[in-house]
C-alpha atoms as one frame of an Amber mdcrd trajectory, in Angstrom:
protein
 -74.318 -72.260  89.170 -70.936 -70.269  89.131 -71.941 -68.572  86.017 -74.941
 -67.357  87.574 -73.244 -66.025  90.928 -70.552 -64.167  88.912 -73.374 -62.608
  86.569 -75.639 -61.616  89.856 -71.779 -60.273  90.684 -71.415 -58.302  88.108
 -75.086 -57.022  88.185 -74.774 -56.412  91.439 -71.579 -54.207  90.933 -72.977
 -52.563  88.256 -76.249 -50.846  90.086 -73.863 -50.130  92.908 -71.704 -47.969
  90.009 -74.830 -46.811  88.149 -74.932 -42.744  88.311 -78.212 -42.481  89.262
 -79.542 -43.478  92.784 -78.748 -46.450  94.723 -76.177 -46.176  92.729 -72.652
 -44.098  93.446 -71.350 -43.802  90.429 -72.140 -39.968  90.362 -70.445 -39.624
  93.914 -67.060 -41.087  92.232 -67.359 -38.575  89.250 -68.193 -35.616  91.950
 -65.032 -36.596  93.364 -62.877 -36.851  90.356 -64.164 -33.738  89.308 -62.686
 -32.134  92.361 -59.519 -33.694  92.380 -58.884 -32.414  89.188 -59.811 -29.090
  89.492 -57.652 -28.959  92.499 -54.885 -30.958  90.744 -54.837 -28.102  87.799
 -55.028 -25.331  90.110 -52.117 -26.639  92.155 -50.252 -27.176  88.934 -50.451
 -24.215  87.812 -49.736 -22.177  91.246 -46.667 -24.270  91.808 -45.337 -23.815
  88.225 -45.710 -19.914  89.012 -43.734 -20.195  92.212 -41.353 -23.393  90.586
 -40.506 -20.346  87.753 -39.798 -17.679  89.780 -38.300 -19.741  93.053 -36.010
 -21.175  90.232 -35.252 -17.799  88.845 -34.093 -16.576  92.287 -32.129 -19.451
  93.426 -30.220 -18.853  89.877 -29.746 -15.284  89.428 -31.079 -13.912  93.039
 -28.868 -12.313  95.918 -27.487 -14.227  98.800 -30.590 -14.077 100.564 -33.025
 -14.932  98.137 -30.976 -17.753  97.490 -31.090 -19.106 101.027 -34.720 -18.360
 101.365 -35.587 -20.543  98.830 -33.261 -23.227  99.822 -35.015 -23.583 103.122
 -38.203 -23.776 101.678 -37.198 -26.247  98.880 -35.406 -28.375 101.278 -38.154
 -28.151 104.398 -40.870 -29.200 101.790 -39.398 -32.047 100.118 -37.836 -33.204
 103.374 -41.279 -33.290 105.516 -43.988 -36.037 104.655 -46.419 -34.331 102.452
 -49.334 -35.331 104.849 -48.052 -33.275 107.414 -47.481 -30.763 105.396 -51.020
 -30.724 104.310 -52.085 -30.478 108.016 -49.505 -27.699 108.635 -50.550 -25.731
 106.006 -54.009 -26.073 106.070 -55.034 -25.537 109.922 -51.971 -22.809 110.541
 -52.927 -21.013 107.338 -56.286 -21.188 107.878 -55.631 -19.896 111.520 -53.496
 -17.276 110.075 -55.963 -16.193 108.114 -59.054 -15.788 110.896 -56.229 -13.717
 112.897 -55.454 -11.390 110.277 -59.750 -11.273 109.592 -60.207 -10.615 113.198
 -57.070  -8.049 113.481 -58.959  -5.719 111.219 -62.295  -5.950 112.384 -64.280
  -8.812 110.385 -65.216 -11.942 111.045 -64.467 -15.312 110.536 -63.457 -16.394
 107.133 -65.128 -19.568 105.497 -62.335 -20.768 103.066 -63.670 -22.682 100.279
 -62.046 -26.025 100.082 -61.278 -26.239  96.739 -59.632 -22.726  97.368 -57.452
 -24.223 100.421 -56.487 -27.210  98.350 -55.269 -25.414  95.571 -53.134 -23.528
  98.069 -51.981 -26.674 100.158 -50.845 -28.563  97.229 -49.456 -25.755  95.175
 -46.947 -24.689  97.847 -45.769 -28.563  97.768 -45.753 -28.542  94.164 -43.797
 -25.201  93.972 -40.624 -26.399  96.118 -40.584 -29.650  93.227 -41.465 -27.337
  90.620 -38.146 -24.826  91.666 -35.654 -27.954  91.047 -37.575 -29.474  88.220
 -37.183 -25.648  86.703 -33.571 -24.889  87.547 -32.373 -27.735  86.228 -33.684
 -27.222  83.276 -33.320 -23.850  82.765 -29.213 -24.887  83.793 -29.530 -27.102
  80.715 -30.195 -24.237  78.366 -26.926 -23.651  76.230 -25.516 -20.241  78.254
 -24.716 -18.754  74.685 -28.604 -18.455  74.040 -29.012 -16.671  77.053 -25.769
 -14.456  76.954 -26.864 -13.735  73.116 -30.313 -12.186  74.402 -28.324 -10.406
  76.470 -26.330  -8.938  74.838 -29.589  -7.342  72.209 -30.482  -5.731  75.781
 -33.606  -7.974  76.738 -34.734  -7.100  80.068 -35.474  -9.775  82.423 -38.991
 -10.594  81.598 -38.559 -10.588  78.260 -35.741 -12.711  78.706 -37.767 -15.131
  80.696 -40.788 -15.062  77.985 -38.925 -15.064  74.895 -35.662 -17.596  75.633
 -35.732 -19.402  78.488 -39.057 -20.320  79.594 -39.244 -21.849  75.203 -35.603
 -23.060  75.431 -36.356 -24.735  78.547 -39.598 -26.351  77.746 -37.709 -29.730
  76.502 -35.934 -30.409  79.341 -38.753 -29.437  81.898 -41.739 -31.485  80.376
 -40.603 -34.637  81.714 -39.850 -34.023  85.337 -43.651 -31.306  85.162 -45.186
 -34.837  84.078 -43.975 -36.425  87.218 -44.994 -33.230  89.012 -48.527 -33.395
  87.372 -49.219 -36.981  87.870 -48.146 -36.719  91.702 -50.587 -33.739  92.141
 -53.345 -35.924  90.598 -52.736 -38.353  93.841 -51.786 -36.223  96.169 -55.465
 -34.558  95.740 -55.454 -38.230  97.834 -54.603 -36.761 101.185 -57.039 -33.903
 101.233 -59.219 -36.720 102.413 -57.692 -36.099 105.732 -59.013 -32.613 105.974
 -62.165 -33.552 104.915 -62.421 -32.491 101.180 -64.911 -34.417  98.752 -62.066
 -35.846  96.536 -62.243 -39.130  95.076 -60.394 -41.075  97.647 -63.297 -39.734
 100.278 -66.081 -40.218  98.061 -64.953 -43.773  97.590 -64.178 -44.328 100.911
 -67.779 -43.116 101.659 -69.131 -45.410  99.311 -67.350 -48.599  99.907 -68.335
 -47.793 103.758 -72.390 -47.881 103.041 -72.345 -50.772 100.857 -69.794 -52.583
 102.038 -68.374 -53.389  98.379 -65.137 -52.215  98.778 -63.251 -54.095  96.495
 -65.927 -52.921  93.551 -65.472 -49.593  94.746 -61.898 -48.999  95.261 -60.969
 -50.946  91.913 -63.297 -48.319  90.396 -61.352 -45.785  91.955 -57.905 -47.280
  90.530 -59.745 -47.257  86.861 -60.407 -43.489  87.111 -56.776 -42.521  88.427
 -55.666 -45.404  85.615 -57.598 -43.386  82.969 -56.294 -39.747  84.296 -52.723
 -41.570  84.067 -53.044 -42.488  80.450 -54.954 -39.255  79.280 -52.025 -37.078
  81.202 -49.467 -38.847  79.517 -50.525 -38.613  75.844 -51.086 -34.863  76.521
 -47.535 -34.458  77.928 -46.253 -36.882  75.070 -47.256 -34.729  72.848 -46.444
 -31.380  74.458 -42.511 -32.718  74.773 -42.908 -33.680  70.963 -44.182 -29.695
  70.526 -41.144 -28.963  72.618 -38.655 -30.989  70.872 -39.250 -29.562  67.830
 -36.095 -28.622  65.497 -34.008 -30.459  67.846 -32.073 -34.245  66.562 -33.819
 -36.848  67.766 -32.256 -39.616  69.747 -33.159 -42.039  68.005 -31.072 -40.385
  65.013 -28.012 -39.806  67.268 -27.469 -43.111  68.292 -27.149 -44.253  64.391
């Protein structure tokens, strides 16, 4: 009799997962395809802010400096839900204003578009410190070498640092990644179509919650794993020419 419940169970669960109608198996997809499209785009707009914010709070004036001290420490110090909320109804606010200021009207801001820019000012303020330390890490004679054959700044940037760098940064931009995977979480709150709302959305209908939050875990599971072969093998790309420690501790 208990083999028949659990396989009416797992049928059961299965149809409610199937990608086609009853089933909501598509919705979860839908919603992991969003959170990762906002996940890469807030990536990548915090690693362009994390590069330069780190640049300025190393070789910047007194004020850029202090700027971006504020804004590193205000970030990381606030709860990132809040944040969210900040940024998303006073930016979105700002925006209408500035619309309205110059004669158009309202301005319908694509979610994805608002998430990306949400998550990739968090992501920048982490992305600054993940950056300066490593970019600290780089021997200075590199750097004062590339100097010295009259590289301006960019080039600098392009051809030394952001390469020397890369060894120390992947690590800590793996932590960064992975956290803007799940923070794509809290858009829920806001009302994007991420996973955690599509799930939530589900589980509320059926009332198979445990089916469809486990689900959910497998996906962000899977994401986890994928991410960190990629990143495995980008450090390994990174690493190269260097001694490994497994050599320097014999």
């Amino acid at each position: 009799m208990e083999l028949i419940l659990d396989s009416l169970g797992l049928a059961k669960s299965a149809e409610l997962l199937s990608l086609s109608p009853p089933g909501w198996g598509g919705n979860l997809l839908r919603g992991l395809a969003n959170s990762l499209q906002i996940a890469f785009g807030a990536f990548g707009f915090g690693l362009v802010i994390g590069l330069f914010g780190a640049s300025g709070k190393l070789y910047g004036g007194v004020v850029v400096r202090d700027l971006l001290a504020i804004y590193t420490t205000v970030i990381r110090a606030v709860p990132e839900l809040v944040l969210i909320l900040i940024l998303y109804y006073v930016g979105t606010d700002l925006i209408n204003q500035a619309s309205s200021a110059l004669g158009y009207g309202r301005v319908e801001i694509s979610g994805v578009v608002a998430g990306i820019w949400v998550l990739g000012i968090v992501q920048g303020a982490y992305a600054t410190e993940v950056l300066r330390g490593a970019i600290q890490a780089i021997p200075h004679g590199q750097i004062e070498a590339a100097r010295a054959f009259g590289m301006p700044p960019f080039m600098l940037m392009r051809r030394v640092t952001i390469p020397a760098m890369m060894s120390f940064a992947t690590p800590g931009l793996a932590n960064l990644w992975l956290i803007a995977t799940k923070d794509t979480a809290l858009l829920a709150i806001v009302g994007f179509s991420e996973l955690t709302l599509e799930t939530r959305q589900a589980a509320s209908s059926t009332r198979a919650y445990f089916t469809f939050f486990l689900a959910a875990g497998a996906l962000y599971m899977i994401v986890t794993l994928f991410s960190g072969a990629i990143f495995a093998r980008i450090e390994k790309w990174a690493r190269r020419g260097q001694p490994s420690l497994r050599g320097a501790g014999k």
